[in-house]
Structures are given as C-alpha cells and as structure tokens.
N, CA and C of each residue as an Amber inpcrd file, in Angstrom:
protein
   354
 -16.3020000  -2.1170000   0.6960000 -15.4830000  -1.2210000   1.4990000
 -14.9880000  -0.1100000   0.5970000 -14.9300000   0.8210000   1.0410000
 -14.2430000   2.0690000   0.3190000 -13.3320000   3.1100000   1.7520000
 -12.5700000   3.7530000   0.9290000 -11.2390000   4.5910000   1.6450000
 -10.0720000   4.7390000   0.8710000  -9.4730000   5.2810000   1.4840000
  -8.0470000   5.7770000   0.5710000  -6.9250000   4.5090000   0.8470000
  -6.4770000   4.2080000   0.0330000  -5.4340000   2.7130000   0.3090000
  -4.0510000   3.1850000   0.7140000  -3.6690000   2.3520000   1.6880000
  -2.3060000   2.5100000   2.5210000  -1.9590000   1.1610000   2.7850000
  -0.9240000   0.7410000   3.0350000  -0.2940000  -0.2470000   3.3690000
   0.9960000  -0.4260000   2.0030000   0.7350000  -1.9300000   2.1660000
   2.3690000  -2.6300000   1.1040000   2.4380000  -4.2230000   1.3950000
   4.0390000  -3.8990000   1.2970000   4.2370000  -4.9700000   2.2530000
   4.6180000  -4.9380000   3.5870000   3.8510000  -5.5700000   4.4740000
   3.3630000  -5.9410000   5.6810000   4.8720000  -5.7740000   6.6870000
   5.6910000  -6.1770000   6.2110000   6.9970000  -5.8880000   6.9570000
   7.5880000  -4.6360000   6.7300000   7.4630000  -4.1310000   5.6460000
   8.1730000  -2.6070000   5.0310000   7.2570000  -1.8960000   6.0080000
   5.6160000  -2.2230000   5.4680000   5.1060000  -1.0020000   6.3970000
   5.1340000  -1.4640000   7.5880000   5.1490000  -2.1350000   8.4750000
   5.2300000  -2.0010000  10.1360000   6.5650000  -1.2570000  10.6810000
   7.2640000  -1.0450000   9.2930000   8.5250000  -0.1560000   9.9750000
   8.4160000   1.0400000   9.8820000   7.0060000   1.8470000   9.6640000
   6.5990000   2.9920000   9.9410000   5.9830000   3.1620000  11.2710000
   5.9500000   2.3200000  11.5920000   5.1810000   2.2450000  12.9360000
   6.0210000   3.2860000  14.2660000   5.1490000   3.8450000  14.6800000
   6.2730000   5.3560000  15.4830000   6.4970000   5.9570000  15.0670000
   7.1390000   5.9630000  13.8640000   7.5590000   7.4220000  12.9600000
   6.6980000   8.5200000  12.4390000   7.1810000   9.2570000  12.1320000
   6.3730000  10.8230000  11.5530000   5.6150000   9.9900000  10.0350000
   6.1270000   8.9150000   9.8180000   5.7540000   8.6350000   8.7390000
   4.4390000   7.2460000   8.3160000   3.9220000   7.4240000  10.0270000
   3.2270000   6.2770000   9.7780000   1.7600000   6.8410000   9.7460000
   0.8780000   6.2770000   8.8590000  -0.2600000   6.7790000   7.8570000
  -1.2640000   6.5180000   9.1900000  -2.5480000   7.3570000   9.2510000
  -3.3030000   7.8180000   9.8090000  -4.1870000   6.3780000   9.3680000
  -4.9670000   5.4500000  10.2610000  -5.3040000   4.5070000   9.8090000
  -6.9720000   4.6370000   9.5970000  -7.8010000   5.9720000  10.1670000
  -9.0370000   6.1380000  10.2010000  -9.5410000   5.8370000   8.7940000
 -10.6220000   5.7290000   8.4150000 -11.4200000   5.3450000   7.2910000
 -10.8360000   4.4790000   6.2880000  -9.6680000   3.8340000   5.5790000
  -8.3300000   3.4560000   5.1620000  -8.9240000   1.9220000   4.8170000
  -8.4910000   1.7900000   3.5340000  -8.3860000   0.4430000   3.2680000
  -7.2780000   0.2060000   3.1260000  -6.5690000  -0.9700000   3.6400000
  -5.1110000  -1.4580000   4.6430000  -4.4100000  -2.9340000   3.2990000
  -3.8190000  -1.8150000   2.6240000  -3.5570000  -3.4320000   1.4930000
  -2.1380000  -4.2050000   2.4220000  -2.1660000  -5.4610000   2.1890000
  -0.8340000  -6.1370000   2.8570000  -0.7180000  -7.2650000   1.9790000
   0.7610000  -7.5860000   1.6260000   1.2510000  -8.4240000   1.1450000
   2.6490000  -8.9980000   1.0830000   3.2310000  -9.9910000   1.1480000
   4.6820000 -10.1800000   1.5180000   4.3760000 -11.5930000   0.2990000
   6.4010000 -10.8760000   0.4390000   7.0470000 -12.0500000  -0.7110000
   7.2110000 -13.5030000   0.3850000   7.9000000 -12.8870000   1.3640000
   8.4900000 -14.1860000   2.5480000   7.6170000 -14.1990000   3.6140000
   7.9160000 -15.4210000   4.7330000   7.5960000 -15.0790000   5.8990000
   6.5440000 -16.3320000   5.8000000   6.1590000 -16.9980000   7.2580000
   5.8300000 -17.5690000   7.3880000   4.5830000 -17.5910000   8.5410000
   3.6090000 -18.8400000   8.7640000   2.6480000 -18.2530000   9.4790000
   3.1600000 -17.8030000  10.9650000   4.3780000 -17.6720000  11.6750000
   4.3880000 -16.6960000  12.9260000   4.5610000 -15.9290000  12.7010000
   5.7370000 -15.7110000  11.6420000   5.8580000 -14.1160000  11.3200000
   4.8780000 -13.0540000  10.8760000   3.6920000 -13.9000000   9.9460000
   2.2160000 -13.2020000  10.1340000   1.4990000 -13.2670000  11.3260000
   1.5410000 -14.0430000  12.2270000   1.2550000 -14.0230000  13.2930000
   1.3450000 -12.5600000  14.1610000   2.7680000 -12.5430000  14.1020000
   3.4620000 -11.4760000  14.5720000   3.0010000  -9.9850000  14.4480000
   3.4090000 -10.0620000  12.7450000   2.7290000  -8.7870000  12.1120000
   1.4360000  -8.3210000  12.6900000   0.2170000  -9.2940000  12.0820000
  -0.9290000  -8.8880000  12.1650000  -1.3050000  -8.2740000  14.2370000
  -0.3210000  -9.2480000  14.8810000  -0.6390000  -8.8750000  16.2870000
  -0.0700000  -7.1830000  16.4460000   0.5900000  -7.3260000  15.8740000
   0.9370000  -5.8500000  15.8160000   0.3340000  -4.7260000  16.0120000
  -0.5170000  -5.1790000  14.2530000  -1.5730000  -3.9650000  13.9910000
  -2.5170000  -3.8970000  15.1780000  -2.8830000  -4.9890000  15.3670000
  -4.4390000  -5.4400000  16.7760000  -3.5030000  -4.1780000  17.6420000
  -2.8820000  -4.3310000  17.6870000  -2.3040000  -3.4390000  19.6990000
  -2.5580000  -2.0270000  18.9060000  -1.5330000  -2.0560000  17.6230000
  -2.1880000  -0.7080000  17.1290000  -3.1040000  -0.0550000  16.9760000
  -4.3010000  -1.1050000  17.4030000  -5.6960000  -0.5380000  17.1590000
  -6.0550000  -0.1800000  15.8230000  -5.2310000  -0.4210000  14.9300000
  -5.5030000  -0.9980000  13.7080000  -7.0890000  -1.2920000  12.6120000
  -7.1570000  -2.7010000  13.1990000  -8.2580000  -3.3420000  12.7430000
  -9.3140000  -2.2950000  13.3800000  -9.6840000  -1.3880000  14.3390000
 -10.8740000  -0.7910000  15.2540000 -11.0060000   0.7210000  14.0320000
  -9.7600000   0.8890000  13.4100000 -10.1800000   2.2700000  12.7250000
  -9.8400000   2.2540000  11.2140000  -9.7600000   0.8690000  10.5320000
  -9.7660000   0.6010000   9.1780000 -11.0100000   0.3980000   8.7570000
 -11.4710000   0.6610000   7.4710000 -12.8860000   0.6050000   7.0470000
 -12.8630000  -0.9100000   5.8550000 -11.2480000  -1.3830000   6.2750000
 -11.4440000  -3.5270000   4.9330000 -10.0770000  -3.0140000   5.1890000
  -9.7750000  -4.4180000   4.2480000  -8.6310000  -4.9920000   4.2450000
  -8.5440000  -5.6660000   3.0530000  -7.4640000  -5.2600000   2.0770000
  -7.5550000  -6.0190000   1.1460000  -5.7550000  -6.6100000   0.8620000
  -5.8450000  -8.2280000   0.6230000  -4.7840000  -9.1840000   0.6650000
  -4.3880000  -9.3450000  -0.7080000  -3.3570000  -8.9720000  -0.7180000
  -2.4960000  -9.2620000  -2.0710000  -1.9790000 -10.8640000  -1.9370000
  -0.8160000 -10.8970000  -2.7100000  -0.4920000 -12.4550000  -2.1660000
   0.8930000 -12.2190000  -1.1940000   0.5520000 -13.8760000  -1.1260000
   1.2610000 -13.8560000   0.3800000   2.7560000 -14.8980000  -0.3750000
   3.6830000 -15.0550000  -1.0330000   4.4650000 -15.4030000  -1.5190000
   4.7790000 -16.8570000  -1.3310000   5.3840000 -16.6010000  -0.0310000
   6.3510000 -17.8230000   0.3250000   5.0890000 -18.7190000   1.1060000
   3.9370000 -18.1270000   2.0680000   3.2110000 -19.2010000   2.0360000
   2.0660000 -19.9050000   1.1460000   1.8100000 -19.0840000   0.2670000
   0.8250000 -19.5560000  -0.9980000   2.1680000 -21.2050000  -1.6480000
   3.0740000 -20.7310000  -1.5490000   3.9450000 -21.4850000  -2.5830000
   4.1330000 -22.5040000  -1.3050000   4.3450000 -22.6470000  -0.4070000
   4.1390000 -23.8500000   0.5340000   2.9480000 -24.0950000   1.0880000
   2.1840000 -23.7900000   0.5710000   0.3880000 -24.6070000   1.1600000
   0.4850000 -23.9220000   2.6300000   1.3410000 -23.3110000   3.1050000
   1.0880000 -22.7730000   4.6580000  -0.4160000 -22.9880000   5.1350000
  -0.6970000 -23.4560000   6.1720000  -2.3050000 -23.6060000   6.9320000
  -1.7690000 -23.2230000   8.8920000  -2.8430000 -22.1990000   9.0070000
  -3.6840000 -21.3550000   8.3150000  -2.8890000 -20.4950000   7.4890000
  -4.0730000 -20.0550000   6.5660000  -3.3420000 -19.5840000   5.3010000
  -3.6790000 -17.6060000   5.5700000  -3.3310000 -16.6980000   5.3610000
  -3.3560000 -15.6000000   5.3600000  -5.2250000 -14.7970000   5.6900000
  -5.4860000 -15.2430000   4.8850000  -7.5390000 -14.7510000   5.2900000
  -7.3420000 -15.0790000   6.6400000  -7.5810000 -16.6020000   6.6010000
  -7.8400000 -16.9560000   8.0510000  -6.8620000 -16.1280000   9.3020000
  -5.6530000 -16.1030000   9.0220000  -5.0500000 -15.3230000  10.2660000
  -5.5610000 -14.3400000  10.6350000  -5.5480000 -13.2530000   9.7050000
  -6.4460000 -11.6650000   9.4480000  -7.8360000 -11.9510000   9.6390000
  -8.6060000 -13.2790000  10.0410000  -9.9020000 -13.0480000  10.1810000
  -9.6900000 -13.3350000  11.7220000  -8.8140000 -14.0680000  11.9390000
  -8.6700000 -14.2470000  13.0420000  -7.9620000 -13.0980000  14.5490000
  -7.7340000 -12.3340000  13.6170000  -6.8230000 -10.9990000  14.4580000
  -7.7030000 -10.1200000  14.2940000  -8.3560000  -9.9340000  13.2060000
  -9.4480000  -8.5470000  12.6710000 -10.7100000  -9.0370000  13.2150000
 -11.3630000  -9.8370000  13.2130000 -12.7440000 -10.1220000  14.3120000
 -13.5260000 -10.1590000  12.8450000 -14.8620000 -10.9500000  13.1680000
 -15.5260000 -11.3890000  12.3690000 -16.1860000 -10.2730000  11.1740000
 -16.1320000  -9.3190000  11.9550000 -16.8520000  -8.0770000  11.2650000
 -16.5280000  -6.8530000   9.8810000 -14.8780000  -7.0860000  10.0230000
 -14.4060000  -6.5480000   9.3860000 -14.4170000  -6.7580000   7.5680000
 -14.4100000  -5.8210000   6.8050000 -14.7290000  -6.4300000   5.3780000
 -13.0190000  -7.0970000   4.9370000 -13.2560000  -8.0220000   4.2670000
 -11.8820000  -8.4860000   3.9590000 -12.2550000  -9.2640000   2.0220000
 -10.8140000  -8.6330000   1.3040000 -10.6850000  -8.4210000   0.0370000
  -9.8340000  -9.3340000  -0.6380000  -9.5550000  -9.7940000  -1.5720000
  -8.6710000 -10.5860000  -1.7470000  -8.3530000 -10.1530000  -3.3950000
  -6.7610000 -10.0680000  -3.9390000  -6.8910000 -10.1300000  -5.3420000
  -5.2540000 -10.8140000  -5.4670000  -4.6950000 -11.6660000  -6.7960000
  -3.9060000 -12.6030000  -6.7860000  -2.8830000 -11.4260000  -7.8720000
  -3.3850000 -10.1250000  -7.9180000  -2.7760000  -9.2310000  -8.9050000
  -2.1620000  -8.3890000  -8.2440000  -1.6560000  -8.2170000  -6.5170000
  -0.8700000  -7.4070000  -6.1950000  -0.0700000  -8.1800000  -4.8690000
   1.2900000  -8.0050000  -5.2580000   2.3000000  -9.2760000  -4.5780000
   3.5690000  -8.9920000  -5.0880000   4.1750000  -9.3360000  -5.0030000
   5.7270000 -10.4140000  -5.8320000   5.5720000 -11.0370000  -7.2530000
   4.4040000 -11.3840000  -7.6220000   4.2640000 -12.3800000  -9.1960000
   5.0050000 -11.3570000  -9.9700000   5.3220000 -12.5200000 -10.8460000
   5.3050000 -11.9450000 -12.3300000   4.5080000 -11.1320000 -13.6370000
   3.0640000 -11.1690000 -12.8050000   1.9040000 -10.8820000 -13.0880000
   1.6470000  -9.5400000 -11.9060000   2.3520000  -9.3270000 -11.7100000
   1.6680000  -8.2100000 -10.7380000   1.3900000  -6.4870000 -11.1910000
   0.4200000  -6.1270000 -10.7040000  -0.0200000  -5.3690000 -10.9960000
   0.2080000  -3.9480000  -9.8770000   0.0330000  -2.7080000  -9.8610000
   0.2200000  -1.4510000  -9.0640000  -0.7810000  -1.1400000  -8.8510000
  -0.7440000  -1.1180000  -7.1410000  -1.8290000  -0.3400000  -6.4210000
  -1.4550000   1.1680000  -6.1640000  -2.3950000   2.3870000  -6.0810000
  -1.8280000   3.4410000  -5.8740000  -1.8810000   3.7000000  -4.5960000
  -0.9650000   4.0910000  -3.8370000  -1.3830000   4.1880000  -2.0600000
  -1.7970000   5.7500000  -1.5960000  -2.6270000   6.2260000  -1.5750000
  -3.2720000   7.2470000  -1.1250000  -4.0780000   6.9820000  -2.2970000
  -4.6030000   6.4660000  -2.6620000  -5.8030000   6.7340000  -4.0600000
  -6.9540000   6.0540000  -3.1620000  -8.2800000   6.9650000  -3.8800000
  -9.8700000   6.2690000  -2.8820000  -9.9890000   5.3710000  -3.8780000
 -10.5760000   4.4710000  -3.1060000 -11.0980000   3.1030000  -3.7180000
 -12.3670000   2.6230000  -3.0890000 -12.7670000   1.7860000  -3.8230000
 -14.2280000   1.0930000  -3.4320000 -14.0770000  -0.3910000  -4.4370000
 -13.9500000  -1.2030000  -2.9830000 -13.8820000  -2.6260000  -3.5820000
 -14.4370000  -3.9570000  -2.9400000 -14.4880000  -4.2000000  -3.1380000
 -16.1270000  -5.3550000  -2.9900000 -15.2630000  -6.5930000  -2.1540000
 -16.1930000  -6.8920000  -0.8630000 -14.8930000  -8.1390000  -0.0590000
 -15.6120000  -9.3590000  -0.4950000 -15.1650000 -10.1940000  -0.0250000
 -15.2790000 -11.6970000  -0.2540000 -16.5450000 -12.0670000   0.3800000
C-alpha cells in the first residue's frame, strides 16, 4: 500500500470527524492506535469510519498497538475487528513501533509512504 499517512489515535482522530479539520480520506494510508479502550469501544470506533465511508476511499491501513487490549489478551484482537469492518480486500499493516510503548517510535502524518501489509 502506498499514500500519504493520516490518522493517530483512533479516539483523538474521530474527534475530527465534521470539522474543517477532518483529513480528506481518498488515496490515504489510515494509521490507528490507542493506549485504552476495549473491544466495543473499537467496535464503536471502527463502525464509525464504515458509515464514514472510510474503509471505500483508503488505499491500507496500518495498526500501531492497541495498549490496553494487547496487555489483556482482548479476543477479537484489533486485525481481526478492522478485518472485520474493512472487508476482506483491504491491505492491512501492522508494526509494534507506533503506540503508547516505551519503545515507540514517530510516524509523520501527511508524509507518502509505501508499506508492505501482512
């Protein structure tokens, strides 16, 4: 997948949603990641994006970590929800270097990227 990266965390950014300030989702690789929250509240989220039409004009998706359910074994675990809201087709990314850790690393958000899904 390649596009210019937008997203965060998954709750910060859905509170752009309506505003002058919410990012144009065409061609876009869609990073998401949260410290908290649990599988409805991803539930929630990801249903979100779907109505947003979202998943229909992103070109991947790439998953940072997911905090509070990595650290409780949560099932289903984050892929699966997002494969399950995004439809089989969509490219989907995974890296354990952009999150909450202590280890975490900076994504740039408007920067093009090209990154290889799972």
């Amino acid at each position: 997948m390649e596009g210019v990266m937008i997203g965060g965390n998954i709750r910060c950014f859905l509170k752009l949603t309506g505003t002058d300030f919410q990012p144009d989702f065409r061609g876009k690789i869609l990073l998401l990641e949260a410290m908290g929250g649990g599988v409805p509240q991803m539930v929630t989220f990801l249903s979100q994006l779907k109505m947003m039409h979202a998943f229909e004009q992103i070109n991947g998706i790439l998953l940072g970590t997911f905090s509070q359910m990595e650290r409780d074994q949560l099932t289903p675990d984050m892929p699966q929800l997002v494969r399950q809201a995004a439809g089989p087709d969509l490219p989907i990314a995974r890296t354990p270097y952009i999150g909450h850790g202590t280890d975490a690393h900076a994504a740039v958000i408007g920067k093009f990227y090209q990154i290889s899904s799972d």
